[in-house]
N, C-alpha and C positions, 0 to 999 in steps of 0.2 A: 563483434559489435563494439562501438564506442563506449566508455564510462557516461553515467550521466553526468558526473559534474567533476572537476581538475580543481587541485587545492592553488591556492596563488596567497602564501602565506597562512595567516589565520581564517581567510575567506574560502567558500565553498561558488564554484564561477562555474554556473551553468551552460555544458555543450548543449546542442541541438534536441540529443534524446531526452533529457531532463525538460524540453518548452510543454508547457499547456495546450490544448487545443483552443481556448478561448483568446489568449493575447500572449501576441509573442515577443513579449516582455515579461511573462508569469512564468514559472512553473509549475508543471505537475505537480500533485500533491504527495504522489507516489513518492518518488525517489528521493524529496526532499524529507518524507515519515523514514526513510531507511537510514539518512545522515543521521536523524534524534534518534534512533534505536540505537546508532555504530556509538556514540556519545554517551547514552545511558549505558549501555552494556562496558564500556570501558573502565565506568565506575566502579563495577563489584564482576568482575571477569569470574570470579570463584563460585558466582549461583547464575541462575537461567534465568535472562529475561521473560517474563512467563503472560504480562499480562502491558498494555503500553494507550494510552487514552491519549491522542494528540486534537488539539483544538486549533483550528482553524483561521485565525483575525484577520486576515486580509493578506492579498495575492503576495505569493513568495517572489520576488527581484532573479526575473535570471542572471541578472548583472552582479550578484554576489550576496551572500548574508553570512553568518557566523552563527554558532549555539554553542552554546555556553549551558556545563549541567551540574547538578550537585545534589550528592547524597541527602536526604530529608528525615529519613529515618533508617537507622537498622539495627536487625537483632540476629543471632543464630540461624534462622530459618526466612524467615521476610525481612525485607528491605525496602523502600520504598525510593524514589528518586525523581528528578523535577529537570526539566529544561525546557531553554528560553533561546527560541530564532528570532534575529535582529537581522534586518533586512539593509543592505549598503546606503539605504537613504535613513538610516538611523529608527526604522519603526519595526519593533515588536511585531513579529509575522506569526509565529505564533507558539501555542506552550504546551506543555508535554507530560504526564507523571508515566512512571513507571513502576511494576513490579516484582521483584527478580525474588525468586525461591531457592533454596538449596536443596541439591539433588541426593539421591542416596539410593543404595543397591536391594533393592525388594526383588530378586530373580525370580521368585518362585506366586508373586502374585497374580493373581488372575486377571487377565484384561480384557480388555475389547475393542475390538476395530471395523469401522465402516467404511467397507472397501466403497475405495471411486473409481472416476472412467477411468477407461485404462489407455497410457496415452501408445501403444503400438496401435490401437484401430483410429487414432483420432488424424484428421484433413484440416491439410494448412488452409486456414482461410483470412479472412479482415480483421482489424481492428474493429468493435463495436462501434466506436464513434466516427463514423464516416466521412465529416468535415470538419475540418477545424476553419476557423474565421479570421486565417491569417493566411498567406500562402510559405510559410518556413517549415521543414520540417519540424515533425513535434514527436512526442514518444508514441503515441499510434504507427508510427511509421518506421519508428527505432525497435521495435519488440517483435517477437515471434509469435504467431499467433495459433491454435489449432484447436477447431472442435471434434467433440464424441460422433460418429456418425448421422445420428438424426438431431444433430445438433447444427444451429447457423448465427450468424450476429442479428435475427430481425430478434424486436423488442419484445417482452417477456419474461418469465424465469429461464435461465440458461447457464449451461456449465460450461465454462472456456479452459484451456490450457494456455500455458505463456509463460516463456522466457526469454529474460532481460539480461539487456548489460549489468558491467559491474557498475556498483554505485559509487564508488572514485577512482578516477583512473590510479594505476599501479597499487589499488589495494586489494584482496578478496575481500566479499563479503562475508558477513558472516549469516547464518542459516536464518535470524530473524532479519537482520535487514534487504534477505535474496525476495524475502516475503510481502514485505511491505507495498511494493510496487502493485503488486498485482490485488491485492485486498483494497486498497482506496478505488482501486476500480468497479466494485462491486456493483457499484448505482450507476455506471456506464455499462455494465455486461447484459445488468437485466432491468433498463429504463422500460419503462410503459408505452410510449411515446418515442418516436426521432425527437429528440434534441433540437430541429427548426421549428418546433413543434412547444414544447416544453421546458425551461431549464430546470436543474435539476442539482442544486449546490448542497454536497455534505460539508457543514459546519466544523463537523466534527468526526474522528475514526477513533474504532477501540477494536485492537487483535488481542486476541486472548489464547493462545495457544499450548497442549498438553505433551506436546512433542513436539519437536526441532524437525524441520526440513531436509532430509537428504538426497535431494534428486536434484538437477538443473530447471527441467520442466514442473510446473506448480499450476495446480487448479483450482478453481472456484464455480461452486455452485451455489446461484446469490438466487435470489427474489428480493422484489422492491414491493412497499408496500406505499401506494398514490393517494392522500386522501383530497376530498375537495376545499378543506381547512387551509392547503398549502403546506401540510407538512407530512413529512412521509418517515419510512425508516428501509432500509435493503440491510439485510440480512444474508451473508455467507458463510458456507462453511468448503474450508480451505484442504486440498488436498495435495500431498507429494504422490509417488509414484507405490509407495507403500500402501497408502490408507488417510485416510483422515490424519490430520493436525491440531486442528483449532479452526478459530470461526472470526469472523471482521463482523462489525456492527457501525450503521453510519445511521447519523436522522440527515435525514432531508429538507432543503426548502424548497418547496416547487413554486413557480409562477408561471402564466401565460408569456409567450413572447410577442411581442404584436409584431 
């Protein structure tokens, strides 16, 4: 599969899998959270990005942007860190904290794990968002899709599977930014409503996760919560092939579409 995006100097230039469904001159919000994760994590490479709140300001330029990040605070154990996506027409896209802990060897403590689907019974099927409003390919169409068996993309709570390209060509990712793509999609996996229907914009995304990712294939099982106020919130918790990871948090604005 294609990279989402190809460096071209300091700029990050959006291929096809990286386009939004809504204008195809946006990008996804996915792939562009995994550039601020690959940014922040470079900061302090020696502790685990653990926890990452990105905010939203207006549609990402597939036509190129930059991020630019810097240490904010740090101590022995927490760290904290800040980045800023500037868009090729010069506007603030949008901004970022992070924060990274330091690891240490407890073998012998007790834990616990909440097994998820298991992706050997799981059936390739659609993308959740079934049209996009441009006719270009968009990352719906660049990703891998598969649900649990009595699982499908109509709206509701629902648990998907899905793997993605890498997020710059000739780089690997690394285990938080393989994630990122798939967690902004939350409030597409289990909207209330199709989308001709409702729109359904997260402002904002916070992954917070207790363990690192080791698998290609990454799950989520989200619910959205719809209120009649117009604001909502979807709720995931993220799974590799092991067990549970961590969990994505998005608020929502809902509006009628006329």
């Amino acid at each position: 599969m294609p990279a989402f995006f190809r460096r071209e100097g300091d700029h990050f230039v959006g291929n096809d899998a990286a386009r939004g469904p809504w204008s195809e001159h946006a990008c996804h919000a996915g792939p562009v959270t995994g550039v601020i994760a690959g940014a922040l994590e470079a900061l302090l490479p020696h502790k685990q990005l653990t926890r990452m709140t990105v905010r939203y300001l207006r549609p990402v330029p597939i036509a190129g942007f930059t991020v630019s990040a810097s240490t904010s605070f740090e101590r022995r154990v927490a760290s904290y860190t800040a980045a800023s996506l500037v868009g090729s027409d010069g506007k603030v896209c949008a901004e970022a904290e992070g924060l990274h802990l330091a690891t240490t060897s407890l073998d012998d403590l007790p834990t616990a794990n909440l097994p998820g689907p298991s992706i050997d019974e799981a059936v390739s099927g659609a993308f959740p968002v079934k049209d996009a409003l441009h006719d270009k390919p968009f990352f719906g169409s660049e990703v891998e899709i598969a649900y649990p068996p009595e699982e499908d993309n109509s709206p509701g709570p629902t648990t998907i599977w899905m793997r993605t390209p890498a997020i710059v060509e000739g780089e690997t990712p690394s285990p938080f930014q393989s994630l990122c793509p798939l967690a902004d999609c939350a409030n597409g996996i289990s909207r209330n409503s199709e989308f001709r229907d409702v729109s359904c914009v997260n402002p904002d995304l916070t992954i917070a996760i207790h363990r690192l990712p080791v698998s290609g294939w990454l799950a989520s099982r989200s619910v959205s919560f719809w209120e009649p106020t117009g604001i909502g919130s979807t709720n995931a918790i993220l799974f590799d092939e092991r067990g549970a990871i961590g969990s994505a948090l998005q608020t929502l604005v809902l509006r009628h579409i006329d």
